[in-house]
PDB file of N, CA, C and O in Angstrom, chain B, residues numbered from 101:
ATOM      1  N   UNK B 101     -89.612  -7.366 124.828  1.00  0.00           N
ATOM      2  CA  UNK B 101     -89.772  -6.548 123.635  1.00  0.00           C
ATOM      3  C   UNK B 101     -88.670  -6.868 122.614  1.00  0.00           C
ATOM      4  O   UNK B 101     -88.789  -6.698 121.400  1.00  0.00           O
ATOM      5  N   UNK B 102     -87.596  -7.346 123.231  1.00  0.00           N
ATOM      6  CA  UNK B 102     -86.326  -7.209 122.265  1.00  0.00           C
ATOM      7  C   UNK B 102     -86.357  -8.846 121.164  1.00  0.00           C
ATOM      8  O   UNK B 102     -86.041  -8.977 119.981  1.00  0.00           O
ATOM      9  N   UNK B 103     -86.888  -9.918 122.202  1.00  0.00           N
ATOM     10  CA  UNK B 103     -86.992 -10.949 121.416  1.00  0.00           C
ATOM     11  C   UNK B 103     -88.360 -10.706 120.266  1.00  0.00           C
ATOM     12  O   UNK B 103     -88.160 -10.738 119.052  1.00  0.00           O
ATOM     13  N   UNK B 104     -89.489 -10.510 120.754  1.00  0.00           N
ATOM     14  CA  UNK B 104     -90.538  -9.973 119.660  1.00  0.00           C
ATOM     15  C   UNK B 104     -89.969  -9.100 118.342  1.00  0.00           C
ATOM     16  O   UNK B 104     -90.601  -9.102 117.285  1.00  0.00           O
ATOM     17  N   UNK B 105     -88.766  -8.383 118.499  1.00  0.00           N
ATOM     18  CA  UNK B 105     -88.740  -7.599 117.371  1.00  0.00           C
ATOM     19  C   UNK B 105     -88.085  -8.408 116.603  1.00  0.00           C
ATOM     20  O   UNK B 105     -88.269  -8.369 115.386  1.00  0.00           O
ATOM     21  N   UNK B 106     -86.586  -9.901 117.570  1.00  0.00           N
ATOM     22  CA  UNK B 106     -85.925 -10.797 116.665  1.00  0.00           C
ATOM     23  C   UNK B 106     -86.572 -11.397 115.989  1.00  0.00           C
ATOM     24  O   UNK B 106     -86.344 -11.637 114.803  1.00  0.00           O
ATOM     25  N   UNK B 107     -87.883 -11.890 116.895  1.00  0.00           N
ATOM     26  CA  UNK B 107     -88.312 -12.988 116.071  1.00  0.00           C
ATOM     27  C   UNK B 107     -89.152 -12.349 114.661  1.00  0.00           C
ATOM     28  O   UNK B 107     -89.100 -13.039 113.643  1.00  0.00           O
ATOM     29  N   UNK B 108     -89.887 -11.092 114.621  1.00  0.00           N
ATOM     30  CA  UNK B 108     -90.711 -10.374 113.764  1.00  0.00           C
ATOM     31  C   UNK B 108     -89.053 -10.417 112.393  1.00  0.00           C
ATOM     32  O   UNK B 108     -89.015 -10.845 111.239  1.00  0.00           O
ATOM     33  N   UNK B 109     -88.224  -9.930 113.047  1.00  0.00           N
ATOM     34  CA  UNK B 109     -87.146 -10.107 111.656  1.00  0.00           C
ATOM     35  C   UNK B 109     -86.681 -11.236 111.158  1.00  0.00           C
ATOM     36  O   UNK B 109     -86.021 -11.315 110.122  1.00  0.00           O
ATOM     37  N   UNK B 110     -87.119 -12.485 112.126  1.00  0.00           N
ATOM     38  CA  UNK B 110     -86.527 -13.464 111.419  1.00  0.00           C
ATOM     39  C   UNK B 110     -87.593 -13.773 110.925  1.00  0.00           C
ATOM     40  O   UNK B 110     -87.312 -13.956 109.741  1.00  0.00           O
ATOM     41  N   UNK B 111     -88.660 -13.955 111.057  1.00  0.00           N
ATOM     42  CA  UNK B 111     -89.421 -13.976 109.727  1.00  0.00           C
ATOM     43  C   UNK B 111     -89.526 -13.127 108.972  1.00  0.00           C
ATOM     44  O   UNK B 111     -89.228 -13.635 107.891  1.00  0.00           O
ATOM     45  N   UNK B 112     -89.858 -11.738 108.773  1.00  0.00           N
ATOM     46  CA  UNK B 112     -89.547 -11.589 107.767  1.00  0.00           C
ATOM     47  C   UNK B 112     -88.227 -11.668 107.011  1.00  0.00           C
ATOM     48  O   UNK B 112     -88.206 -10.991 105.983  1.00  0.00           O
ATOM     49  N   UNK B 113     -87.304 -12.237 107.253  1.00  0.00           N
ATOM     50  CA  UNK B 113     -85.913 -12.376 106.471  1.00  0.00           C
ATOM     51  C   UNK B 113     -86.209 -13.866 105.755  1.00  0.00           C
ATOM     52  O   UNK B 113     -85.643 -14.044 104.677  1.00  0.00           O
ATOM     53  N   UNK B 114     -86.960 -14.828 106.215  1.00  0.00           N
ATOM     54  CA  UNK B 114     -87.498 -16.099 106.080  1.00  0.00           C
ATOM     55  C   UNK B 114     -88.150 -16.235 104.533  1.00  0.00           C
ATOM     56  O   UNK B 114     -87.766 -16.723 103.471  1.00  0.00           O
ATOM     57  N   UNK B 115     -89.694 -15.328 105.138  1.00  0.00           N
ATOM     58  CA  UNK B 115     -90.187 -15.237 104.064  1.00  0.00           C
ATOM     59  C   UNK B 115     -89.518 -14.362 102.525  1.00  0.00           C
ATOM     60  O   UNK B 115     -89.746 -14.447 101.318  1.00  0.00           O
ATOM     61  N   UNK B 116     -88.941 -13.841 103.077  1.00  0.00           N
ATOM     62  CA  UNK B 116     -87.934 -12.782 101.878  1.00  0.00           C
ATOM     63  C   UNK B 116     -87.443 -14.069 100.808  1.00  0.00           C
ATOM     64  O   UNK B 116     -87.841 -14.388  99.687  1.00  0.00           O
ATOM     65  N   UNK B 117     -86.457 -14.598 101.659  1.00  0.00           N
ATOM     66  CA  UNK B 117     -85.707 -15.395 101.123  1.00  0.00           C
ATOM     67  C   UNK B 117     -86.905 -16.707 100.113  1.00  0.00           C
ATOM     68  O   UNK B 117     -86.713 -17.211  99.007  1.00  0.00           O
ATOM     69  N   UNK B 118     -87.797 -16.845 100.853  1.00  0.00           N
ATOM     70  CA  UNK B 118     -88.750 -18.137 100.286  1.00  0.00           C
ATOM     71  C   UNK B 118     -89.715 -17.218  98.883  1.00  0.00           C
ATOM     72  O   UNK B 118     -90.444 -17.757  98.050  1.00  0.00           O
ATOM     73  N   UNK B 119     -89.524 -16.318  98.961  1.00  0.00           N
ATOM     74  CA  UNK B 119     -89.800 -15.345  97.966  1.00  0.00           C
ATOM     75  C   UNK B 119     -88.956 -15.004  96.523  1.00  0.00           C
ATOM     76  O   UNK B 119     -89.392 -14.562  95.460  1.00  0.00           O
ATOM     77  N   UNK B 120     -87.787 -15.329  96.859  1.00  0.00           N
ATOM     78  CA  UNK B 120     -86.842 -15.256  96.106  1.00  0.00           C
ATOM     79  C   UNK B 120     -86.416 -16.344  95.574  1.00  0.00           C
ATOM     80  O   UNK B 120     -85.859 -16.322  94.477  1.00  0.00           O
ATOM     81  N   UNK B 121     -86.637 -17.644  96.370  1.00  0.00           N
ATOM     82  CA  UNK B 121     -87.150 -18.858  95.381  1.00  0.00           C
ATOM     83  C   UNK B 121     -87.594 -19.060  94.936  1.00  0.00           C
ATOM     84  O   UNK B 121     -87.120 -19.914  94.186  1.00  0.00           O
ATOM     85  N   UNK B 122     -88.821 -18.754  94.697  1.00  0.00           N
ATOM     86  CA  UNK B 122     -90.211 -18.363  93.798  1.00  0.00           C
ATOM     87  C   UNK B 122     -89.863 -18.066  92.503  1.00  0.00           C
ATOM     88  O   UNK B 122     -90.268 -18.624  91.482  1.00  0.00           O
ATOM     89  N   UNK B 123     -89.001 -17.048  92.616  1.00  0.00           N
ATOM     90  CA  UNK B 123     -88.606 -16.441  91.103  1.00  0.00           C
ATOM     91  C   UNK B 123     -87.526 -17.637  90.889  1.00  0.00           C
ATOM     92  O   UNK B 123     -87.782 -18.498  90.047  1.00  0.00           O
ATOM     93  N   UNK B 124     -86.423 -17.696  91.578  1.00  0.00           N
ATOM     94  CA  UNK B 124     -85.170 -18.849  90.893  1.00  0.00           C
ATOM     95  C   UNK B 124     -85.806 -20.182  89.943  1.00  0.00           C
ATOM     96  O   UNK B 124     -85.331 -20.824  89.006  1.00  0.00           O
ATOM     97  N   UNK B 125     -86.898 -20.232  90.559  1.00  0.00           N
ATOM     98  CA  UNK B 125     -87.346 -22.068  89.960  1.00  0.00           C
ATOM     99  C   UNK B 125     -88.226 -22.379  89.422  1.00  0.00           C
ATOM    100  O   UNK B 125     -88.677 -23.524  89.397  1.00  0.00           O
ATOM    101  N   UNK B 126     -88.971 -20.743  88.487  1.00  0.00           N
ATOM    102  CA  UNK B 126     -89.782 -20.543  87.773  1.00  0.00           C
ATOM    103  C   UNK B 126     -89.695 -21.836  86.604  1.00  0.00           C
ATOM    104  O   UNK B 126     -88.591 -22.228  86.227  1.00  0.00           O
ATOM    105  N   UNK B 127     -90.923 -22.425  86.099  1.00  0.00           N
ATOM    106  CA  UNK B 127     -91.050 -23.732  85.409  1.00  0.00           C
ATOM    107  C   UNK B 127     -90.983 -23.181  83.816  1.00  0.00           C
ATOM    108  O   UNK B 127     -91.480 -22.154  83.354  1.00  0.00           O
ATOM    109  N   UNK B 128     -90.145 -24.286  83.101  1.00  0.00           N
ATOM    110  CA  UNK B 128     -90.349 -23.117  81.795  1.00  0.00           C
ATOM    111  C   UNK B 128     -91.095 -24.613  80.879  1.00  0.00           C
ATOM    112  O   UNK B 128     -90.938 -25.725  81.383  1.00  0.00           O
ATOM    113  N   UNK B 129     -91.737 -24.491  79.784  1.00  0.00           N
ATOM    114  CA  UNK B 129     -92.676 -25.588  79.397  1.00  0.00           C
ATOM    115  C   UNK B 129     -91.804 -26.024  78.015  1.00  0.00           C
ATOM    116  O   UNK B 129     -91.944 -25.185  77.125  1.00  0.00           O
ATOM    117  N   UNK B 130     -91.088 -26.959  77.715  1.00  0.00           N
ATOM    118  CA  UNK B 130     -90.359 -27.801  76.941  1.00  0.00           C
ATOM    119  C   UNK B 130     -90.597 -27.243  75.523  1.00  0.00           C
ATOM    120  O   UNK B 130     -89.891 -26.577  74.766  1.00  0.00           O
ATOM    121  N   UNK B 131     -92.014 -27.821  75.420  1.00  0.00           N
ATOM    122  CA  UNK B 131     -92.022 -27.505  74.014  1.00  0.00           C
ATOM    123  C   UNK B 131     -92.171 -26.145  73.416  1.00  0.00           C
ATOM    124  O   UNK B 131     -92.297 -26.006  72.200  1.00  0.00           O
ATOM    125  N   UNK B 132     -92.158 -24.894  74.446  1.00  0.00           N
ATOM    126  CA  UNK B 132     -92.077 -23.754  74.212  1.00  0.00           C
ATOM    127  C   UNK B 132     -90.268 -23.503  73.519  1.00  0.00           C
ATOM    128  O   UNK B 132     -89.839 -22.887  72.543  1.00  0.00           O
ATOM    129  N   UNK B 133     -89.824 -24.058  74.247  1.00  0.00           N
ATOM    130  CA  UNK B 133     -87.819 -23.767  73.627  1.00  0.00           C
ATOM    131  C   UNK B 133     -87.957 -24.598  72.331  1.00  0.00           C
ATOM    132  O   UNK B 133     -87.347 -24.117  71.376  1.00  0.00           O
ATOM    133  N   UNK B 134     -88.637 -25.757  72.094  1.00  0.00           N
ATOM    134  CA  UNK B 134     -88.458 -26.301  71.199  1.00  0.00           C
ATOM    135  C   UNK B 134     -88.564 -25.495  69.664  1.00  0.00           C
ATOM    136  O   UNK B 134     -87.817 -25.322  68.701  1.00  0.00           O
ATOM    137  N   UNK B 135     -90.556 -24.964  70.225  1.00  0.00           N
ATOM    138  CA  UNK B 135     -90.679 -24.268  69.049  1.00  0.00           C
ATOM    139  C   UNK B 135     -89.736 -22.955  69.006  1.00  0.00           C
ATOM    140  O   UNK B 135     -89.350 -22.637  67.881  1.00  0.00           O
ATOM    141  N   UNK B 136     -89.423 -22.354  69.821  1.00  0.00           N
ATOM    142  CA  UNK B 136     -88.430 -21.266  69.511  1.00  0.00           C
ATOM    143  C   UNK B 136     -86.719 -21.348  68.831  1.00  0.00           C
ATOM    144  O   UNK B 136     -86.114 -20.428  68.281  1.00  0.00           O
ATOM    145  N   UNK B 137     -86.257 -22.688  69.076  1.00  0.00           N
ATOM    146  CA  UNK B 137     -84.920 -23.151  69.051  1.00  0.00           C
ATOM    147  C   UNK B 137     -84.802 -23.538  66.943  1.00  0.00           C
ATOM    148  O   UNK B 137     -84.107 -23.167  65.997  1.00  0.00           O
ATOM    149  N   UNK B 138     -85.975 -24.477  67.196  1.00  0.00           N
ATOM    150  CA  UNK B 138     -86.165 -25.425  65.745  1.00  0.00           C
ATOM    151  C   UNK B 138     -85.121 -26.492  65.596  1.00  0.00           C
ATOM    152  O   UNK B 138     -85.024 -27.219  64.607  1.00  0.00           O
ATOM    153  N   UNK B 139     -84.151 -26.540  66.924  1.00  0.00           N
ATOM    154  CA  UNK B 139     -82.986 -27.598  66.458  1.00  0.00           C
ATOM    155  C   UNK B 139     -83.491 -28.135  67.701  1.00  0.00           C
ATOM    156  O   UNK B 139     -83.797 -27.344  68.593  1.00  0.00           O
ATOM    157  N   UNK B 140     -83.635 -29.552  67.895  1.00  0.00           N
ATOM    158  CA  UNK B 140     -83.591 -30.420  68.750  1.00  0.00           C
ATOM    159  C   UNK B 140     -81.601 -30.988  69.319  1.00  0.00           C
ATOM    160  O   UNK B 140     -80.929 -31.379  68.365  1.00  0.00           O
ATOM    161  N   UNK B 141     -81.014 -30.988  70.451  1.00  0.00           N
ATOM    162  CA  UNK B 141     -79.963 -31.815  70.613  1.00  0.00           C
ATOM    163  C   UNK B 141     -79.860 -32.847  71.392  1.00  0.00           C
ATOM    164  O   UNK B 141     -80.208 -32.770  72.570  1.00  0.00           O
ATOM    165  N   UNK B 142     -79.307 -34.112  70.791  1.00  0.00           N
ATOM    166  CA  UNK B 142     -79.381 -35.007  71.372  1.00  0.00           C
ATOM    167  C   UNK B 142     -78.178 -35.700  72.055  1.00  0.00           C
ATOM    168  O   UNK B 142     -77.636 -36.483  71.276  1.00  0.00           O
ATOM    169  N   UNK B 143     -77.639 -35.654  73.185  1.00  0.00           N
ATOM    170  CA  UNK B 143     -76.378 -35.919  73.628  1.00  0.00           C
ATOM    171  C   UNK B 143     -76.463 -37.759  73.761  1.00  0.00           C
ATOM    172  O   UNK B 143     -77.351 -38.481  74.213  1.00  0.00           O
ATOM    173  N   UNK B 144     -75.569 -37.972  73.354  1.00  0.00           N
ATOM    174  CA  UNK B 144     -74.732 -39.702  73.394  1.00  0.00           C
ATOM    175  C   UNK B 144     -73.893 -40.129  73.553  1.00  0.00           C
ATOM    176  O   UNK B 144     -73.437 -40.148  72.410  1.00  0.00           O
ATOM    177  N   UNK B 145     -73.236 -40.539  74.113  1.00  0.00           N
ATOM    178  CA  UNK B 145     -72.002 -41.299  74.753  1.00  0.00           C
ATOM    179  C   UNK B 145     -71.462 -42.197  73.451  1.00  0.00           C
ATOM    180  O   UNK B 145     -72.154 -43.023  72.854  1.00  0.00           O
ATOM    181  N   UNK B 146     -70.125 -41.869  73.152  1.00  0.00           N
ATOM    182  CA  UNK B 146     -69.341 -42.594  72.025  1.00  0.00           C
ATOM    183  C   UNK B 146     -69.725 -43.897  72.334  1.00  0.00           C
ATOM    184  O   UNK B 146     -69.980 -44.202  73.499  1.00  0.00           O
ATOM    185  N   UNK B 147     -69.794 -44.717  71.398  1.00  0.00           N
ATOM    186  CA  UNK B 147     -70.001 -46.466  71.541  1.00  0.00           C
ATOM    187  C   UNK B 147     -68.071 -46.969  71.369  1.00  0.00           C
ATOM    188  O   UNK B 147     -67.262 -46.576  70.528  1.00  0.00           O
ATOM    189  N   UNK B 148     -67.907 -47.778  72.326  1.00  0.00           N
ATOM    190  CA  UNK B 148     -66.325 -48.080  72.396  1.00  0.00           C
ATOM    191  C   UNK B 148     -66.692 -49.710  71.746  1.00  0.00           C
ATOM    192  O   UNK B 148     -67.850 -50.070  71.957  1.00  0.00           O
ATOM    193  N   UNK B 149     -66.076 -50.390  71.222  1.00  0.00           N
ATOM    194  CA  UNK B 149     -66.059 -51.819  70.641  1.00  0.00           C
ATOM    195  C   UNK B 149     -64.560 -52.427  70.911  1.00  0.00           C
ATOM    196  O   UNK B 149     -63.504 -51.947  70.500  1.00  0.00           O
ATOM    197  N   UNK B 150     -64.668 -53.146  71.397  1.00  0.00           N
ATOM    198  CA  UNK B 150     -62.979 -54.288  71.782  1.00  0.00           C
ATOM    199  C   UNK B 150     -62.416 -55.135  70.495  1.00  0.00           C
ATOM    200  O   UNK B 150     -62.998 -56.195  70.265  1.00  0.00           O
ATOM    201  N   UNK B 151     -61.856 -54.940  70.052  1.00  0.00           N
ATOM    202  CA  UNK B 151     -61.408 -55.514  68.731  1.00  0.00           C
ATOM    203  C   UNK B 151     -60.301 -56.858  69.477  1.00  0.00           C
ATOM    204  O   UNK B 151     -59.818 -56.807  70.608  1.00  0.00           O
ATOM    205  N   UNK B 152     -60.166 -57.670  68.748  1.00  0.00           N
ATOM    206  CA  UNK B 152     -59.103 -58.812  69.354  1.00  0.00           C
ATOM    207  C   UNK B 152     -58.411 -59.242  68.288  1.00  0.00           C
ATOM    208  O   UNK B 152     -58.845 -58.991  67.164  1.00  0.00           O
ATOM    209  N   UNK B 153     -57.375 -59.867  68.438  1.00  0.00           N
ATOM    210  CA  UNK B 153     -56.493 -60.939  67.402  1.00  0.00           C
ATOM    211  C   UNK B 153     -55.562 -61.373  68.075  1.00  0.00           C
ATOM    212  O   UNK B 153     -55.160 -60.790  69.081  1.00  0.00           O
ATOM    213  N   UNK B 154     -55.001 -62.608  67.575  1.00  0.00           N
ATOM    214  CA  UNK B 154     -53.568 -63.753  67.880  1.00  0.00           C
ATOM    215  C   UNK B 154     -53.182 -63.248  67.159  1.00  0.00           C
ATOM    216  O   UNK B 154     -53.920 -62.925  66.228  1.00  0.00           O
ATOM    217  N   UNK B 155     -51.416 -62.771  67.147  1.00  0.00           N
ATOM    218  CA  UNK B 155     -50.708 -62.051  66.675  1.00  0.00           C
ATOM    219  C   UNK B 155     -49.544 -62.307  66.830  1.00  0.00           C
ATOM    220  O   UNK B 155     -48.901 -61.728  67.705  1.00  0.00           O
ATOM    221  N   UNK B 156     -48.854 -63.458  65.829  1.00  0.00           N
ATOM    222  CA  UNK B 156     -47.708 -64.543  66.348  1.00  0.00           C
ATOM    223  C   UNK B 156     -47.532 -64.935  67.747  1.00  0.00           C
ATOM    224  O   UNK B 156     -46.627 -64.776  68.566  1.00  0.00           O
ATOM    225  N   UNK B 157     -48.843 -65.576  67.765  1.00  0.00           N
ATOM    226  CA  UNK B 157     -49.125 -66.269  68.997  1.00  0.00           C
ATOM    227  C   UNK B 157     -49.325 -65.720  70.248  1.00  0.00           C
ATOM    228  O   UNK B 157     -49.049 -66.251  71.324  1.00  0.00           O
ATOM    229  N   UNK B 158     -50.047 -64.128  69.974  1.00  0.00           N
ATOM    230  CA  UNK B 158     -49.961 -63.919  71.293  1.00  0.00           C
ATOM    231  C   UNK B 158     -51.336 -62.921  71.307  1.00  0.00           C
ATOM    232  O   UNK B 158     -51.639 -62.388  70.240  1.00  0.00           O
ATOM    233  N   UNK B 159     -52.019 -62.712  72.289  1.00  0.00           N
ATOM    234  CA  UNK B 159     -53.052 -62.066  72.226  1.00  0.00           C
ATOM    235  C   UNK B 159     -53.159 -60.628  72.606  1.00  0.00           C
ATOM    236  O   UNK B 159     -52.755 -60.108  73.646  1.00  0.00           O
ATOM    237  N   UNK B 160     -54.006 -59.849  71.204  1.00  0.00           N
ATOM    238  CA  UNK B 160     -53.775 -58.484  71.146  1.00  0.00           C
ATOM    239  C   UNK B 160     -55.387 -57.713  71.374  1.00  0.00           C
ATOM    240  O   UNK B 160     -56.362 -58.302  70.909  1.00  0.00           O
ATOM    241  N   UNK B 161     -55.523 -56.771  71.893  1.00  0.00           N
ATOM    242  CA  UNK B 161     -56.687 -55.936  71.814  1.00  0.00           C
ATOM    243  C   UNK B 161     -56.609 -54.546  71.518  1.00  0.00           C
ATOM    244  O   UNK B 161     -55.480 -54.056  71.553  1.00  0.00           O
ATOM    245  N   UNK B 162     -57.553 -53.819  71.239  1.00  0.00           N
ATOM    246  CA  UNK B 162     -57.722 -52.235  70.715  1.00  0.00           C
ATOM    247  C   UNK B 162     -58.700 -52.084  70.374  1.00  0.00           C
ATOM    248  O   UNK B 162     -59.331 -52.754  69.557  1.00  0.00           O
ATOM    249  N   UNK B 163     -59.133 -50.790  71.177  1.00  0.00           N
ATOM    250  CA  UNK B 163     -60.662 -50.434  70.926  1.00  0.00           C
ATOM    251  C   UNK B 163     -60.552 -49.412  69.971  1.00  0.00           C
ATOM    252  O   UNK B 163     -59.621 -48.653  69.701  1.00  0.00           O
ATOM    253  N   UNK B 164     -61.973 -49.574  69.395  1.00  0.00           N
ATOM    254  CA  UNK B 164     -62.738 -48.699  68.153  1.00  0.00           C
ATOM    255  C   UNK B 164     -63.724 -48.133  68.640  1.00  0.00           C
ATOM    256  O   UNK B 164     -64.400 -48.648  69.531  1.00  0.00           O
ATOM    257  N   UNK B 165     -64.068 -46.447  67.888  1.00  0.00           N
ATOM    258  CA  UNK B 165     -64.989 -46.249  68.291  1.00  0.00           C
ATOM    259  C   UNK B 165     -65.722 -46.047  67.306  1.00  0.00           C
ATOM    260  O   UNK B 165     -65.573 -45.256  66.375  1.00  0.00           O
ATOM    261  N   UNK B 166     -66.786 -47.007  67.583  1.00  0.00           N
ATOM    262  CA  UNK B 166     -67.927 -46.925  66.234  1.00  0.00           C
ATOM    263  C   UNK B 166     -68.646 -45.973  66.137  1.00  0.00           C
ATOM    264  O   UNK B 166     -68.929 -45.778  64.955  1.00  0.00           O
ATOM    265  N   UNK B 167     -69.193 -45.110  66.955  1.00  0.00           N
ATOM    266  CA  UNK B 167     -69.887 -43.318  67.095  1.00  0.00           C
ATOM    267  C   UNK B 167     -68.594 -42.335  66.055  1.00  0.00           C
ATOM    268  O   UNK B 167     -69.018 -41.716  65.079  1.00  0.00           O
ATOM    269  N   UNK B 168     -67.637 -42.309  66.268  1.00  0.00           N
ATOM    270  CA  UNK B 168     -66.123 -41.599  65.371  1.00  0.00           C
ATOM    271  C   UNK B 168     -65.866 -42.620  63.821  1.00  0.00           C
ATOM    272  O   UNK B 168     -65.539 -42.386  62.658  1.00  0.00           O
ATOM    273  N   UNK B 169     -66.177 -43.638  64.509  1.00  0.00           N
ATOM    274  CA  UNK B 169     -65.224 -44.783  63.037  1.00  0.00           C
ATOM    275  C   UNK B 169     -64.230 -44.408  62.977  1.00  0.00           C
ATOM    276  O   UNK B 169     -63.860 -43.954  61.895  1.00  0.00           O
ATOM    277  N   UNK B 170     -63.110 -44.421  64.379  1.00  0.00           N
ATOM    278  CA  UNK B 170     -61.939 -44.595  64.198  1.00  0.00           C
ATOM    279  C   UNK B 170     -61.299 -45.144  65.489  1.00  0.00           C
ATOM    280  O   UNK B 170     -61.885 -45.318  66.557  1.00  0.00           O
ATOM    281  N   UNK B 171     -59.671 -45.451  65.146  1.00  0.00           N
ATOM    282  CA  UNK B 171     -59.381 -46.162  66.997  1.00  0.00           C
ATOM    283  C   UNK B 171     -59.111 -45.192  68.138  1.00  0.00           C
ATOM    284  O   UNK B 171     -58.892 -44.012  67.866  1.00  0.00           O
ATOM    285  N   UNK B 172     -59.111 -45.404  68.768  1.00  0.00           N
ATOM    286  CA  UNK B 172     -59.044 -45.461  70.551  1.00  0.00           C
ATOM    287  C   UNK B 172     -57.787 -45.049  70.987  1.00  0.00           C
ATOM    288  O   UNK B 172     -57.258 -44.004  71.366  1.00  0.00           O
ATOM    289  N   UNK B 173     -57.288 -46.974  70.693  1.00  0.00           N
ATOM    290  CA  UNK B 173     -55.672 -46.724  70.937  1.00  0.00           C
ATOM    291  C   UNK B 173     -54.945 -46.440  69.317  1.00  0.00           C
ATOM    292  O   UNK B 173     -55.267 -46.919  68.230  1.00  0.00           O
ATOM    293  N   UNK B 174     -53.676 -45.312  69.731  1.00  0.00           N
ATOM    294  CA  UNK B 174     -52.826 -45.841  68.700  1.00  0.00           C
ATOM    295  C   UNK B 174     -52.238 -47.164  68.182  1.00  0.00           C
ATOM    296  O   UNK B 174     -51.852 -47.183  67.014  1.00  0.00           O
ATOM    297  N   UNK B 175     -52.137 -48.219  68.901  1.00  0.00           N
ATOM    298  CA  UNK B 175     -51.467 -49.436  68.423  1.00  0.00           C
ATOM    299  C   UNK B 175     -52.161 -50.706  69.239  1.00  0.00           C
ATOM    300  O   UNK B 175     -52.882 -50.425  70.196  1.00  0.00           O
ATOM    301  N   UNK B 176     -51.994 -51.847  68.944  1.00  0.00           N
ATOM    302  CA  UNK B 176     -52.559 -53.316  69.476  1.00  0.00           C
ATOM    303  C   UNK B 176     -51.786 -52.803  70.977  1.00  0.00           C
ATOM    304  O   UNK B 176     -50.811 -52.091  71.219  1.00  0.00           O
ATOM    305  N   UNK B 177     -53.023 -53.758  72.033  1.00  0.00           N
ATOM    306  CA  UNK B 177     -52.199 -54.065  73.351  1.00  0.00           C
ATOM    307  C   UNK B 177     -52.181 -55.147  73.282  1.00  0.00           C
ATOM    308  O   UNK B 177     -53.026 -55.906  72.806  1.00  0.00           O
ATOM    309  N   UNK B 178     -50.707 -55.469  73.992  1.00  0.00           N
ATOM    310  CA  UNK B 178     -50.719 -56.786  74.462  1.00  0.00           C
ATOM    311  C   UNK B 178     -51.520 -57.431  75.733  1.00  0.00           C
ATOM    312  O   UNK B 178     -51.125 -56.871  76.756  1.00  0.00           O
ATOM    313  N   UNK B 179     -52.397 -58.307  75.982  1.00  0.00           N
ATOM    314  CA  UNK B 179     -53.230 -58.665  76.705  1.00  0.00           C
ATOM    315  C   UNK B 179     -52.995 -59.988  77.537  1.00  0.00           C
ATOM    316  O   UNK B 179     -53.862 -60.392  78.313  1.00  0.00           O
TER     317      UNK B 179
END
């Protein structure tokens, strides 16, 4: 009798729980936020560019970032 009543609670504690996922992972339809929002956002990763020069004979680099249009590093590295 005593295992029949465990096992009757572990399912229902089972199904409880698989019930309550149900609601967590409710599907929501894209273009519904869209039309409600009116702003689309689009996330992008800065573009980095390697700049180079000989620089009394010696070789220098520093990146730019062309997404900002501005530098990276404060000053040339030596390379």
């Amino acid at each position: 009798m005593k295992k029949i009543f465990t096992l009757i609670i572990c399912i229902a504690v089972t199904l409880s729980l698989f019930s309550l996922n149900a609601y967590a992972y409710e599907t929501v339809n894209s273009s519904d936020l869209i039309a409600q929002s009116g702003e689309i956002s689009i996330f992008a990763a800065d573009v980095i560019v390697l700049k180079t020069r000989i620089y009394n004979g010696r070789y220098q680099y520093r990146r730019w970032n062309e997404t900002k249009k501005r530098w990276v590093d404060p000053y040339w590295i030596y390379g």
